[in-house]
C-alpha positions, 0 to 999 in steps of 0.5 A, a space after each residue: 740237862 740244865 747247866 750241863 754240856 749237852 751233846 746232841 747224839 741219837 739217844 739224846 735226839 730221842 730223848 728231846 723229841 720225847 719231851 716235846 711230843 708228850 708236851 704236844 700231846 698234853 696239849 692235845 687233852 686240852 683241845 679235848 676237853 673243850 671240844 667235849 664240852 661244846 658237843 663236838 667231841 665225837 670225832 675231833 681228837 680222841 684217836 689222835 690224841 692216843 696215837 700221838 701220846 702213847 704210840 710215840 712215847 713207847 717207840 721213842 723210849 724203846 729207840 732211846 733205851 737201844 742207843 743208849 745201852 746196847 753199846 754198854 751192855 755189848 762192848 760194841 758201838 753204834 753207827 752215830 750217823 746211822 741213828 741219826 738217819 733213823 731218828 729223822 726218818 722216823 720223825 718224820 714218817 711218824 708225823 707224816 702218817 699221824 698228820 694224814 690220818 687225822 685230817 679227814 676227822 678234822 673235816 668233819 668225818 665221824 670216828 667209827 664208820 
């Protein structure tokens, strides 16, 4: 991408996303281990840090590897404002139920009750 003429298109949005969440999620590990060695590893971050990073990156490298191929393998173009729309949709509903789903573990509650 460096020095390149980027073109922000739905494989290429997917792409950048996957950069910038695997960075987040990395970082992630840092708040883990931390949190581990202050003895309050047991319910801060260890699923969501999974579900960020592993869960996010197949289905954005599955969405990318289906905008990018199909219309080479098919002959038949996608809908670029279509992908567009499920990029952000997707984007955001990812976030959204992630975001919820980690913020009772942040107050205080266990992992496994």
């Amino acid at each position: 991408m460096w020095g390149g003429k980027i073109e922000f298109k739905t494989p290429m949005l997917f792409c950048i996303a996957f950069l910038f969440q695997f960075l987040a999620a990395g970082l992630t590990g840092i708040l883990l281990s931390v949190a581990l060695s202050i003895g309050t590893g047991k319910f801060i971050f260890r699923g969501r840090a999974f579900s960020l990073r592993d869960r996010w990156r197949h289905s954005l490298q599955s969405f990318w590897a289906f905008y990018y191929w199909f219309p080479k393998m098919s002959g038949r173009c996608t809908v670029e404002k279509l992908g567009q729309l499920h990029f952000w949709l997707f984007l955001i509903g990812f976030h959204l139920t992630y975001r919820l789903h980690a913020c009772p573990r942040l107050l205080g509650m266990p992992r496994r009750i």
